[in-house]
C-alpha positions as CSV (number, residue, x, y, z in Angstrom):
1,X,-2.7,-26.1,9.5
2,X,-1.7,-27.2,5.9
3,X,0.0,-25.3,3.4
4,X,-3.4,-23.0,1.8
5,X,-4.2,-22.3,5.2
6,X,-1.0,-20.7,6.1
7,X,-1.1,-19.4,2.2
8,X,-4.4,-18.1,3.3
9,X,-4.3,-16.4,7.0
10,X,-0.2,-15.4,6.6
11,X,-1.1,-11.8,5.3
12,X,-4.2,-11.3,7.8
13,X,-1.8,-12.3,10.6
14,X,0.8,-9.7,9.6
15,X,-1.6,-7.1,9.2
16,X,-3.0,-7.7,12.6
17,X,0.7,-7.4,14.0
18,X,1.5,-5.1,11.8
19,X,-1.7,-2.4,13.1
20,X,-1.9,-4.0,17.4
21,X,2.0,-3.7,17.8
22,X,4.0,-1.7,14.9
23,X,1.9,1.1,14.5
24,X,4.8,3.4,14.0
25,X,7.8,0.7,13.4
26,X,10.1,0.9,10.2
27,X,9.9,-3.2,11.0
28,X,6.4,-2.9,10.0
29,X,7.2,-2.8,6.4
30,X,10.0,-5.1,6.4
31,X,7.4,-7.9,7.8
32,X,4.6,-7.1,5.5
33,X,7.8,-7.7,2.7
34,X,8.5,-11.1,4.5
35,X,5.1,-12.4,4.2
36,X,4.7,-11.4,0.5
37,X,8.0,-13.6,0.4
38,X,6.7,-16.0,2.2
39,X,2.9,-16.4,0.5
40,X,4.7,-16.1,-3.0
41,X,6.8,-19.4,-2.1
42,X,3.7,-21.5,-0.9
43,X,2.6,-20.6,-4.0
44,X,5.0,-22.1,-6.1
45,X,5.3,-25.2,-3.9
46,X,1.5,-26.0,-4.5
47,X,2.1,-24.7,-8.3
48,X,-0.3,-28.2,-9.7
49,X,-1.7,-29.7,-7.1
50,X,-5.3,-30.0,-6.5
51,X,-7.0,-30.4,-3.1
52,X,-10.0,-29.4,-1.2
53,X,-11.1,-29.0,2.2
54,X,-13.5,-26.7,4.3
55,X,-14.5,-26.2,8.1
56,X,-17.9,-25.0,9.1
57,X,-17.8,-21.1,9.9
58,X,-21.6,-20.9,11.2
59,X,-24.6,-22.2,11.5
60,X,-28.6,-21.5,11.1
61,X,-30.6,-24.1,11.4
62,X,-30.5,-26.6,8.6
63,X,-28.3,-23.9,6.7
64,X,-24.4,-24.0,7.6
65,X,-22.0,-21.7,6.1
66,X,-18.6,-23.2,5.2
67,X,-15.2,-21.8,4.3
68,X,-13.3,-23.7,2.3
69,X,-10.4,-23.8,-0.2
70,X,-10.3,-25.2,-3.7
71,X,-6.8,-25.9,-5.6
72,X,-7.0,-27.0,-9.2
73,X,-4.7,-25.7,-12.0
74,X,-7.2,-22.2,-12.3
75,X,-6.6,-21.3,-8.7
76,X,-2.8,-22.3,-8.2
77,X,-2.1,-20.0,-11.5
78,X,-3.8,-17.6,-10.4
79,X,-1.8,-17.8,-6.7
80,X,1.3,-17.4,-8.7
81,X,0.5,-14.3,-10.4
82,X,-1.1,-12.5,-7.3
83,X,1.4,-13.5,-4.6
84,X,4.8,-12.9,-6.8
85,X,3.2,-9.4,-7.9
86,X,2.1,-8.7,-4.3
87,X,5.9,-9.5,-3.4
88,X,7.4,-7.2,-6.1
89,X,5.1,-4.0,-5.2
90,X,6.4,-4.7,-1.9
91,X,9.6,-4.7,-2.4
92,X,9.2,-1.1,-4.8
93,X,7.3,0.0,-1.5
94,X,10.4,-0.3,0.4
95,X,11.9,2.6,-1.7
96,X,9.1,4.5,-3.0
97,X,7.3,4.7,0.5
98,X,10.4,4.6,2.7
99,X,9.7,8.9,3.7
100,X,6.1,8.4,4.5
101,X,5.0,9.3,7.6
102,X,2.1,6.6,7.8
103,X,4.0,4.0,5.9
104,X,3.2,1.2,9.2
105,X,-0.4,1.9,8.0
106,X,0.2,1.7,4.2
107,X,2.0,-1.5,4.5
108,X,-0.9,-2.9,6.9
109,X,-3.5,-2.1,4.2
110,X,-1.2,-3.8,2.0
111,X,-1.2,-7.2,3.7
112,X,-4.7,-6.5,4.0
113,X,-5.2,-6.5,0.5
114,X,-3.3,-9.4,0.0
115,X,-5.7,-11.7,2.1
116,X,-8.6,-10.3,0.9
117,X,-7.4,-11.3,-2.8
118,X,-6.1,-14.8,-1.9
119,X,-9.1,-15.2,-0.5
120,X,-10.9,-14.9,-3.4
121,X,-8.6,-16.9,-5.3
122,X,-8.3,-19.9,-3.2
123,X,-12.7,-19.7,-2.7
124,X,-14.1,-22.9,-2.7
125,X,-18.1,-21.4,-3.1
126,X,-19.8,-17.9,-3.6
127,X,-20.4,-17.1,-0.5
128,X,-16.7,-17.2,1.0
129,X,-16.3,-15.3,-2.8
130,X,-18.7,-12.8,-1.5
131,X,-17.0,-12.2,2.2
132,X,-13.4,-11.7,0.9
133,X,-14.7,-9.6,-2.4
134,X,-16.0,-7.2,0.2
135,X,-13.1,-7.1,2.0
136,X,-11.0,-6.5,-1.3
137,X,-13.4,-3.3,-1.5
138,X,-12.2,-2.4,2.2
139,X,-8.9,-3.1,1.5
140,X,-8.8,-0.4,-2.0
141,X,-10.6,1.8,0.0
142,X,-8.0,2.2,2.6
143,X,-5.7,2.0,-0.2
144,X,-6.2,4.6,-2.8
145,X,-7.2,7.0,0.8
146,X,-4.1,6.7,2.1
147,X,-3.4,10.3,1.5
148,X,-6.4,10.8,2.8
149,X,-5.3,14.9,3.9
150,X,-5.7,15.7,0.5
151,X,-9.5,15.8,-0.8
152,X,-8.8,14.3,-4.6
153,X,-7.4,10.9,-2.8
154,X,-10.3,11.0,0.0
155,X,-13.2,11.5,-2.7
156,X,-11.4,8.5,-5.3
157,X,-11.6,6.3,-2.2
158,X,-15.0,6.8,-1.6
159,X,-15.9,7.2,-5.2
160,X,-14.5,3.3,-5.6
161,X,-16.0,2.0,-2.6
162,X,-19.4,3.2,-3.9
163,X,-19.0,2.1,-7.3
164,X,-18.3,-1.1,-5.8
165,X,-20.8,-1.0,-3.4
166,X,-23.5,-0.7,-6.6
167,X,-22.1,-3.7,-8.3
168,X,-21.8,-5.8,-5.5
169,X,-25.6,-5.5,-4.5
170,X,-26.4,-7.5,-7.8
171,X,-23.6,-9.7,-7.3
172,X,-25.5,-10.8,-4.0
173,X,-28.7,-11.0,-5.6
174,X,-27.1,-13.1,-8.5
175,X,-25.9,-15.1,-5.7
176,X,-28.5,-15.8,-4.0
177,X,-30.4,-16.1,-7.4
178,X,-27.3,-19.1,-8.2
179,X,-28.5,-20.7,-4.9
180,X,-32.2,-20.7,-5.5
181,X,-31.8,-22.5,-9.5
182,X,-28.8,-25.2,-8.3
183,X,-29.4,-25.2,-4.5
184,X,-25.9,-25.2,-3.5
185,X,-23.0,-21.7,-3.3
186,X,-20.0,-25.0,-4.0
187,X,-18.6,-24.0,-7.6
188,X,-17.5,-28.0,-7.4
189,X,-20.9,-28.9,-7.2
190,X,-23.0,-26.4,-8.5
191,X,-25.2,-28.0,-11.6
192,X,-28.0,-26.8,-13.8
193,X,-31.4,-28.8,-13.1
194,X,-33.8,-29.8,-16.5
195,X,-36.3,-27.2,-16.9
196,X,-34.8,-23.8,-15.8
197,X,-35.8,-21.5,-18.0
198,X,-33.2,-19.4,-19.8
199,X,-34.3,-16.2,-18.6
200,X,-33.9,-17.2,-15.2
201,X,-30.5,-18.8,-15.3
202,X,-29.5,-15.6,-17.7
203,X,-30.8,-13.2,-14.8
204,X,-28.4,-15.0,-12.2
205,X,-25.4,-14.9,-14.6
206,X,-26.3,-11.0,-15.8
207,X,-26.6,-9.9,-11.9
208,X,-23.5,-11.8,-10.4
209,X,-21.8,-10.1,-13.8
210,X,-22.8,-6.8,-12.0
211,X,-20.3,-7.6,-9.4
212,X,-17.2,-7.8,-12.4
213,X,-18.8,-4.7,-14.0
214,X,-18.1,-2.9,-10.6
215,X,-14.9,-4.7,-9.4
216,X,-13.5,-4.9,-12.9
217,X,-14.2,-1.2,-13.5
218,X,-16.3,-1.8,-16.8
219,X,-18.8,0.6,-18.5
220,X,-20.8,2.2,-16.5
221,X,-19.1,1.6,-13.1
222,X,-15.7,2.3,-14.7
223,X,-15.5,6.0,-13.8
224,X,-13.8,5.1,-10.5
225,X,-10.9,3.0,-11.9
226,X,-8.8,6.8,-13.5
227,X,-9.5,8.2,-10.0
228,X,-8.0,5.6,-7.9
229,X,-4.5,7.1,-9.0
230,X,-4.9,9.1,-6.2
231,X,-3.4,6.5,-3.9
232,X,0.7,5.7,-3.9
233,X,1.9,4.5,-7.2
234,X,2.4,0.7,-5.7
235,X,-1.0,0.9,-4.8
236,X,-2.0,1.7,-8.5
237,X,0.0,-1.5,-9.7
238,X,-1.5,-3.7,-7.5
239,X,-4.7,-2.8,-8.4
240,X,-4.7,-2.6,-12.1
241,X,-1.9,-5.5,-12.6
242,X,-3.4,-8.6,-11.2
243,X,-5.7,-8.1,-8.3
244,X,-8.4,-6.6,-7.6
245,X,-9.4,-5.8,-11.0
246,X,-9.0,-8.9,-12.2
247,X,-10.6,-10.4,-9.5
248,X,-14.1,-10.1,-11.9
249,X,-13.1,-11.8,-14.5
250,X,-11.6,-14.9,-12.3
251,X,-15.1,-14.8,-11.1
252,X,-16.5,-15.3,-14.2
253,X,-14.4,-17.7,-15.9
254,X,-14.7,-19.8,-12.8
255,X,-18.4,-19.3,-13.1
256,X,-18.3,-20.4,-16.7
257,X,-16.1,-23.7,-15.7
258,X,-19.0,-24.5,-12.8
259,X,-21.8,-23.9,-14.8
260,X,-19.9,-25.4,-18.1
261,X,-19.2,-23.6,-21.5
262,X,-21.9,-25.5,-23.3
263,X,-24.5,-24.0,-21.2
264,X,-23.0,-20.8,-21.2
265,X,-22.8,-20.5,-24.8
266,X,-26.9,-20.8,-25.1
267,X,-27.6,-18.0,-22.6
268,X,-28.4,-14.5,-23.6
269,X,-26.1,-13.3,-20.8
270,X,-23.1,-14.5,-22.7
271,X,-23.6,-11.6,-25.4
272,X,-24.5,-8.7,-23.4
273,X,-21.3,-10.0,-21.4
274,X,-19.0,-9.6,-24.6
275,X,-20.7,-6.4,-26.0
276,X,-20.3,-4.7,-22.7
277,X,-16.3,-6.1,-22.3
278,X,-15.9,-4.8,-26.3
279,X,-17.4,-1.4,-25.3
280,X,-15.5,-0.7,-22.6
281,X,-12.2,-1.9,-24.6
282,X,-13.1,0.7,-26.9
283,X,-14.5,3.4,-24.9
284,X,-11.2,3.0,-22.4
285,X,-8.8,3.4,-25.2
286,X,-10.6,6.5,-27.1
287,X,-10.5,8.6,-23.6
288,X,-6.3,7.2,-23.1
289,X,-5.4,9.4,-26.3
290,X,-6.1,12.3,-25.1
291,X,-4.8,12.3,-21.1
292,X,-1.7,13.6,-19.7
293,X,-1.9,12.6,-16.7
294,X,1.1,9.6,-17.3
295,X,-0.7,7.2,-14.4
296,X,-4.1,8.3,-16.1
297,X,-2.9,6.9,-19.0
298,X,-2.0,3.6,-18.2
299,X,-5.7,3.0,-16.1
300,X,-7.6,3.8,-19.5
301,X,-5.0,1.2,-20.8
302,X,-5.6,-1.1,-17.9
303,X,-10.1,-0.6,-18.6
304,X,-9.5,-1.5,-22.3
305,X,-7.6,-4.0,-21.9
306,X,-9.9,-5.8,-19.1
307,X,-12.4,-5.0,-22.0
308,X,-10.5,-7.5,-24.0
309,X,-10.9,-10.2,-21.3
310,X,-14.4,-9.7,-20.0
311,X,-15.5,-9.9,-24.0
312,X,-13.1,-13.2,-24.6
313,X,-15.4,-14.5,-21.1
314,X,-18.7,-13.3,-22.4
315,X,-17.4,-15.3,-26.3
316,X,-17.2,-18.4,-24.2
317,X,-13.3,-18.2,-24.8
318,X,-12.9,-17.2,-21.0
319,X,-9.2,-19.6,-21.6
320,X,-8.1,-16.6,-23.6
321,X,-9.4,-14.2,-21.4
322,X,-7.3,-15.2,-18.5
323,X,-4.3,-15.9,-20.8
324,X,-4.5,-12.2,-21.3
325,X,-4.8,-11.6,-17.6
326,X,-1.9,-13.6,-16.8
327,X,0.6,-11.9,-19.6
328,X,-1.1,-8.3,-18.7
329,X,0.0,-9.2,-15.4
330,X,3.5,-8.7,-15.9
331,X,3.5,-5.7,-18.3
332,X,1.2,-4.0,-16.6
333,X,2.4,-4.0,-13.1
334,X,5.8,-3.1,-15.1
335,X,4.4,-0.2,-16.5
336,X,2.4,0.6,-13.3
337,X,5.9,0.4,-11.5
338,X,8.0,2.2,-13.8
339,X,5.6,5.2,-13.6
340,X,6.1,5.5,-10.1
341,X,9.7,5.0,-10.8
342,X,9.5,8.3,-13.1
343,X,7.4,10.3,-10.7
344,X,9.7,9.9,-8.0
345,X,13.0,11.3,-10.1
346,X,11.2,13.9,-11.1
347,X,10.0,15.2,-8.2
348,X,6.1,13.8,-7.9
349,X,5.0,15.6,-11.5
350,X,2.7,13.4,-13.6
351,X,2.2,15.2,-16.5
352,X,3.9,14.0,-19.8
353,X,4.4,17.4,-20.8
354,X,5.9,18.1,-17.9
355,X,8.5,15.5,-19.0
356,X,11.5,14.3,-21.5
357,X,14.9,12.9,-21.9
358,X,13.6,10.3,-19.3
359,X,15.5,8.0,-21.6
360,X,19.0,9.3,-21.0
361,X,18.6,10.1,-17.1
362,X,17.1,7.2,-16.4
363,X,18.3,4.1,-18.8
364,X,17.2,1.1,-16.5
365,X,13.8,2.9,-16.1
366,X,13.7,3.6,-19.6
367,X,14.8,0.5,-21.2
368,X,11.7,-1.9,-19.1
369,X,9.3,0.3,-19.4
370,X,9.8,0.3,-23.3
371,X,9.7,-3.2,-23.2
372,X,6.3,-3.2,-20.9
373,X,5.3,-0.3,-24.2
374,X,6.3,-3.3,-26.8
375,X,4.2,-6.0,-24.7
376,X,0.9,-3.2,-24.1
377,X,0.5,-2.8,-27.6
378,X,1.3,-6.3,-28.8
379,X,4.7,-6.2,-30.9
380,X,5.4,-10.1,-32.1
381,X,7.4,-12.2,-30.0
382,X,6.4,-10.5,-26.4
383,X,3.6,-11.7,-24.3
384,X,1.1,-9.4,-25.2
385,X,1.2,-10.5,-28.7
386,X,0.4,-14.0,-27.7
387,X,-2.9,-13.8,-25.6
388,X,-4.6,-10.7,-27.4
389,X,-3.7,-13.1,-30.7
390,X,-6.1,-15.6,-29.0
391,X,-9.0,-13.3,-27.9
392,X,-8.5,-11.8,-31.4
393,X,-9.3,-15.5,-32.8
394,X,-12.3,-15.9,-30.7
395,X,-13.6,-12.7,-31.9
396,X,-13.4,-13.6,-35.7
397,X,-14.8,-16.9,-35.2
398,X,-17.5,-16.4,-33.0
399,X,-18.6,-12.4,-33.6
400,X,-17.5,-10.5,-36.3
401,X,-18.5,-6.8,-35.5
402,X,-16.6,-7.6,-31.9
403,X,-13.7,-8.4,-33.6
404,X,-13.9,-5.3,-35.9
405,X,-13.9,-3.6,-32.4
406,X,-11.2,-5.1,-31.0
407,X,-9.2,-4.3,-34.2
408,X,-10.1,-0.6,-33.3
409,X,-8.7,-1.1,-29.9
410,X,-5.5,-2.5,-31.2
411,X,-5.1,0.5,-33.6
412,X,-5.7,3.4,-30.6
413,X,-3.1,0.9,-27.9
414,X,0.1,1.8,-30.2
415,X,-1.3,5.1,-30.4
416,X,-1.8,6.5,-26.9
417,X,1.4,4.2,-25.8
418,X,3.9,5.7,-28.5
419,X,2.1,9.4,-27.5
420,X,3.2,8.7,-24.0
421,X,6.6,7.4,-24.8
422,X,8.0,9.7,-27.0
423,X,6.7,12.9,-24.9
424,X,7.7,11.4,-21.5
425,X,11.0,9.6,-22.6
426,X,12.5,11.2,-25.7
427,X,13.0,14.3,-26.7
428,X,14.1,17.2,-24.3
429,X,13.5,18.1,-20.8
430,X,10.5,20.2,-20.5
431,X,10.8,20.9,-17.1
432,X,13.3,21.5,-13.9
433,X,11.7,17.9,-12.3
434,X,12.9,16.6,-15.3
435,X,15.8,18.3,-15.9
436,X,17.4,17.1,-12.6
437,X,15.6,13.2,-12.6
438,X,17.8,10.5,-12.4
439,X,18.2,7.2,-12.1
440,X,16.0,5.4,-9.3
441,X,17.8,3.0,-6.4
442,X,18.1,-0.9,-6.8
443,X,14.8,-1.9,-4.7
444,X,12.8,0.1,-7.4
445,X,15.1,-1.1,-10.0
446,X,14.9,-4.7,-9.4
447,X,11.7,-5.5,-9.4
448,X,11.2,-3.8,-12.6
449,X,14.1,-6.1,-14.7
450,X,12.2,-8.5,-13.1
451,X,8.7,-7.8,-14.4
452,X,10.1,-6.6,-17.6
453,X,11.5,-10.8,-18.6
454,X,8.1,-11.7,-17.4
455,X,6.6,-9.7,-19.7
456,X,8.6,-10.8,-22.2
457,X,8.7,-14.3,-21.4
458,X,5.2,-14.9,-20.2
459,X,3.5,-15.5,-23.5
460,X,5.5,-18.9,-24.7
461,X,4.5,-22.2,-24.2
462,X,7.8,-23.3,-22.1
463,X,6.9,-20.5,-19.3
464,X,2.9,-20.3,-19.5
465,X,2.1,-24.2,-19.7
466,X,3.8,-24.0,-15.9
467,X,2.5,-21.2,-14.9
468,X,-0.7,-19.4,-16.7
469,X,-4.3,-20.2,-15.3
470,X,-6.3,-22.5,-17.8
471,X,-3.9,-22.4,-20.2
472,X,-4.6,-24.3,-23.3
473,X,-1.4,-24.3,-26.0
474,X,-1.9,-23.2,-29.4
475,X,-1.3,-25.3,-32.4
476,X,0.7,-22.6,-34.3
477,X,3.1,-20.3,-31.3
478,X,2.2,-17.8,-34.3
479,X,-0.6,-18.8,-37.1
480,X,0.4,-16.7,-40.0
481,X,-3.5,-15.8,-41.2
482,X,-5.8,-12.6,-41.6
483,X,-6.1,-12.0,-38.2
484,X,-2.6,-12.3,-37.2
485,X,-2.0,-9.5,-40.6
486,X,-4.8,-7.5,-39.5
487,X,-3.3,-7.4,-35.5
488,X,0.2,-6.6,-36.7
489,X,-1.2,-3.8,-39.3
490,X,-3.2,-2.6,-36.3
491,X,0.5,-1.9,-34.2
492,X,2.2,-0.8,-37.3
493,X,-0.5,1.9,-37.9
494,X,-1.2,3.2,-34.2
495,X,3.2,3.8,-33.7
496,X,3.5,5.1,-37.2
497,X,0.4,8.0,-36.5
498,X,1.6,8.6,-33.1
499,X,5.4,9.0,-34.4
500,X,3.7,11.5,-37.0
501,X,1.6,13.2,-34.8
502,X,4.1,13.9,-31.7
503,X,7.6,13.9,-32.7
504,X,9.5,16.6,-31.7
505,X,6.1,18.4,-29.9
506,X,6.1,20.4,-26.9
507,X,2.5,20.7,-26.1
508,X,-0.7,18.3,-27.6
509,X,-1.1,19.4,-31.0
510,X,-4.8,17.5,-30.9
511,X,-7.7,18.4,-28.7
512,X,-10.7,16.7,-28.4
513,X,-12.2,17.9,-25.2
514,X,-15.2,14.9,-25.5
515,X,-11.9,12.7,-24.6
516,X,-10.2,14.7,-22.4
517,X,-13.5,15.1,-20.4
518,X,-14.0,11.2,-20.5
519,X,-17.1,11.9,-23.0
520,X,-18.5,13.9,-20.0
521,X,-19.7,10.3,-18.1
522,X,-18.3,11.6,-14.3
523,X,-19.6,15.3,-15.0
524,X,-22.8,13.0,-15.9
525,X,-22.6,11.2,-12.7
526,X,-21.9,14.3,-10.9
527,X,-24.9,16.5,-11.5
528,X,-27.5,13.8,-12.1
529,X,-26.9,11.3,-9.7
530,X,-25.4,13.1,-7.0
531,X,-26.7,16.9,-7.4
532,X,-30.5,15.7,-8.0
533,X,-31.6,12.5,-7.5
534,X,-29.0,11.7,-4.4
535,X,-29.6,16.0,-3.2
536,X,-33.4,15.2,-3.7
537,X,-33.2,11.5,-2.2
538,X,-32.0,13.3,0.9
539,X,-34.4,15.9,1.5
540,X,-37.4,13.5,1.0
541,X,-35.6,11.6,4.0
542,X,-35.2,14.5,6.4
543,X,-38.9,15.8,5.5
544,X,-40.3,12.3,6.6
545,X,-37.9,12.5,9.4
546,X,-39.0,15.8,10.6
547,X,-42.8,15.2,9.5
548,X,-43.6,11.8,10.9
549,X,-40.0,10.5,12.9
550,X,-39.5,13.4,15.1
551,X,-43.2,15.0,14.9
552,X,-45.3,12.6,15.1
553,X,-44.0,9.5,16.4
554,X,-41.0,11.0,18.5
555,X,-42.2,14.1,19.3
556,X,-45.9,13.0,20.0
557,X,-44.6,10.3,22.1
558,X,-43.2,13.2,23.6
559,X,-45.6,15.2,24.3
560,X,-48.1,12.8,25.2
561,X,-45.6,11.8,28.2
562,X,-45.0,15.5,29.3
563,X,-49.0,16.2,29.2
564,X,-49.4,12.9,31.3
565,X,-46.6,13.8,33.7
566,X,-48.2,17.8,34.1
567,X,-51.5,15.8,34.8
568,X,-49.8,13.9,37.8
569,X,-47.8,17.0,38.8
570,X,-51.1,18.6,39.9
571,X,-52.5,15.6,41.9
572,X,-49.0,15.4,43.9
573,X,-49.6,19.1,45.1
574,X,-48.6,18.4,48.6
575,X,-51.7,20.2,50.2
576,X,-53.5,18.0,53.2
577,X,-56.8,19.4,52.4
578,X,-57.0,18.3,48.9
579,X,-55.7,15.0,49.9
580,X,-58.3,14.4,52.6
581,X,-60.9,15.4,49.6
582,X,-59.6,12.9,47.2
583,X,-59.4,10.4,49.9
584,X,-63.0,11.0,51.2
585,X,-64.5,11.4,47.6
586,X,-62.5,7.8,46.3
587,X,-64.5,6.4,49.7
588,X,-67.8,7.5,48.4
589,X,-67.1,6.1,45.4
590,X,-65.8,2.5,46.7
591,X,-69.4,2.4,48.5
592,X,-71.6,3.3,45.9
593,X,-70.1,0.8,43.4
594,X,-70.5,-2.1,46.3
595,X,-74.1,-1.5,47.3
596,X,-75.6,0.0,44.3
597,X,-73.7,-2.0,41.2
């Protein structure tokens, strides 16, 4: 058992010990914490290497299905990002989760979680991909249901599990598409042959994209993404920070490395992959201005800003893209954390009206999350600055309207961020919970100083050539050109509205209700999809059920069986006479069909 195989099976072990044995145990937490520690160390100790193996899982005929692990520099960077992450929401959990009742079954679901993602990470073909990206799905199902008494959290579960469910079937067919064009699921071997058509090899690509439009919550499977705040606050930053949603554009990248970028660049799917990740960036950050909801907030962030990277992936710049992932890691699981970290002090209310003064009672809290605020929205000299500099370069060199759009997005960031910040943390109290907040305990603390270097850190050469997936260093740490005036405009304009707009406010003085209402996309969902064609889907099902299932093929079966057995009933009537008839007349008949036939 080498060292990725430990890295790998560690977390599903604890989970199995955690749910057979320590159903109800306080130690249950405390081992699920000791994993994370454990995991996140491996991690660091294959930090570079590369290495490959694989053992047959099953076989079917000439076709054998293999799981296997892969380590180059992509997958190793990635291991460090998901594992110390994992370790640091688990180490929150300790605190934030420490009253909850089922808190043996929250940290089981979150060791769960954290095979299913290294799974995927450490995935040496598509279909081992495919196995633990379903179980990723499981895993945020049982997740963001953990409160599963109250309806809101029981409907976002199954909302994302559906959502999921829809991407994921053209992520199999794309799969199996992949299969049929290079005859092989091994990303290490997986080659184009002369004579595929574009449109064929485009169709692969587009459908296994379906699988990052679901599982990184882009347009129009992004409606389940603002829901999944339902779930504990932990469970929110290990979902939007570096997990599962980023889990789709990992995928891609690492679909753009097998297939190579020269290829990628000719296909059509390349475009629709960018103009879907730019829309979403955009779409994500127009709906963020106008919620209240403080974890609401930060998910719209979390969609617009996986807009960035899916669009730096579908430019062929997917080296930006997870540059951005990496850095976005940090702040965002900071942000994510610090949230939760507010909620608790004052008393589980979300709203940012609802707030103020957070500044004051809560300095530690206060301070990191500001400096998560300066990395969101890209100040210069924190990480954020760095990577959305890159995907910003890709976009002016490669497609101009895109980057125009991504401008956009860079304007409305500062904006909905400095909303949120000066409503929720200056200002005065608005509200007892408020009032009476103070500051949080050292294992919620802690792992937000931490998160809040990274996130300052994260973005320089010294810190990402060691530890940032496909990494390439910049000639210039800062190229002082158009695009780097036009990004820091973009900041100076979105805090300097916002300051305008909201200083010294006690309620919204703006209301758009098309953003409030998310442009009306879920109420869209709601009555067409569900009401009609899902209502009407099921009564087609129970009229051909009724009509043809239980009339005529159940029910006649039936029938026919009860008409036979009243038949029989009659001939076993028990009287003598009739059976000496029947016994004479079957006589009469055995002679005439001997002499006469």
């Amino acid at each position: 058992m080498t060292l990725p195989w430990i890295l790998l099976f560690l977390p599903l072990l604890t989970a199995a010990v955690n749910f057979l044995v320590l159903k109800k145990s306080p130690i249950a937490a405390w081992l699920s914490t000791a994993s994370a520690l454990a995991t996140a160390v491996i991690a660091f100790l294959l930090l570079g290497k590369t290495d490959q193996a694989s053992f047959e899982w099953a076989t079917v005929g000439d076709f054998s299905i293999k799981l296997g692990y892969h380590l180059d520099p992509l997958a190793t960077g990635m291991m460090i990002v998901v594992t110390v992450v994992g370790l640091l929401v688990h180490v929150f959990s300790l605190a934030y989760m420490k009253e909850d009742e089922a808190n043996a079954r929250y940290f089981t679901g979150l060791s769960l979680f954290m095979f299913s993602m290294t799974g995927i990470v450490l995935a040496d073909n598509f279909l081992m991909t495919f196995i633990f990206w379903e179980l990723v799905g499981l895993s945020s199902y049982l997740l963001i249901g953990h409160w599963y008494h109250k309806n809101s959290a029981a409907d976002a579960a199954k909302k994302a599990f559906l959502c999921n469910r829809v991407g994921d079937f053209g992520f199999m067919i794309g799969i199996l598409l992949l299969w049929g064009i290079t005859g092989t699921m091994k990303f290490s071997d997986m080659g184009v042959p002369v004579g595929v058509s574009e449109f064929t090899l485009s169709a692969a690509v587009l459908c296994i994209f379906c699988g990052a439009i679901g599982k990184s919550a882009q347009v129009p499977l992004h409606v389940w993404l603002p829901d999944a705040m339902e779930g504990p606050t932990p469970v929110s930053a290990l979902i939007h920070a570096a997990t599962m949603v980023a889990a789709g554009v990992y995928m891609l990248f690492r679909l753009q490395l097998s297939l190579g970028a020269d290829l990628f660049i000719g296909l059509g799917a390349s475009d629709v992959i960018a103009w879907v990740g730019g829309f979403t960036a955009l779409l994500a950050a127009l709906m963020a201005t106008q919620q209240n909801d403080i974890k609401r907030v930060l998910a719209y962030s979390t969609l617009s800003q996986l807009g960035y990277m899916v669009m730096a992936v579908g430019l062929v710049s997917g080296e930006a893209g997870m540059f951005h992932l990496f850095t976005h890691a940090w702040f965002k699981a900071l942000l994510f954390l610090g949230s939760g970290a507010v909620i608790y002090a004052c008393h589980h209310e979300q709203d940012i009206w609802k707030m103020g003064g957070l500044m004051r009672k809560m300095p530690i809290t206060g301070i990191t999350f500001f400096i998560g605020f300066l990395a969101l929205i890209a100040v210069p000299g924190t990480s954020g600055f760095f990577s959305k500099e890159q995907i910003l370069e890709a976009a002016h060199a490669k497609q101009p309207v895109l980057f125009w759009v991504a401008v956009a997005v860079a304007v409305l960031t500062p904006f909905y961020m400095t909303r949120l910040v000066i409503v929720a943390f200056f200002g005065k109290a608005r509200d007892e919970g408020a009032s009476h907040a103070h500051e949080v305990g050292p294992l919620m603390w802690l792992p937000l100083a931490i998160l809040s270097v990274l996130g300052l850190i994260a973005g320089y050469p010294f810190f990402a050539e060691k530890f940032a997936p496909a990494y390439k260093r910049p000639e210039h740490l800062i190229h002082f050109g158009m695009v780097t005036y036009i990004s820091v405009g973009a900041v100076i304009s979105g805090v300097i509205a916002a300051i305008l707009v909201y200083r010294g406010k006690d309620r919204d003085p703006i209301s758009i209700p098309l953003l409030q209402q998310r442009f009306y996309i879920d109420q869209l969902y709601d009555n067409v999809l569900v009401r009609y064609l899902q209502n009407a889907g099921a009564a087609i099902i129970a009229f051909i059920d009724e009509l043809f299932i239980n009339g005529l093929l159940v029910g006649g079966i039936g029938r026919a069986a009860a008409s036979a057995g009243n038949a029989m009933r009659k001939i076993q009537s028990g009287s003598l006479q009739g059976y000496a008839f029947a016994f004479g007349l079957g006589v009469l008949m055995v002679i005439y069909f001997t002499v006469f036939l």
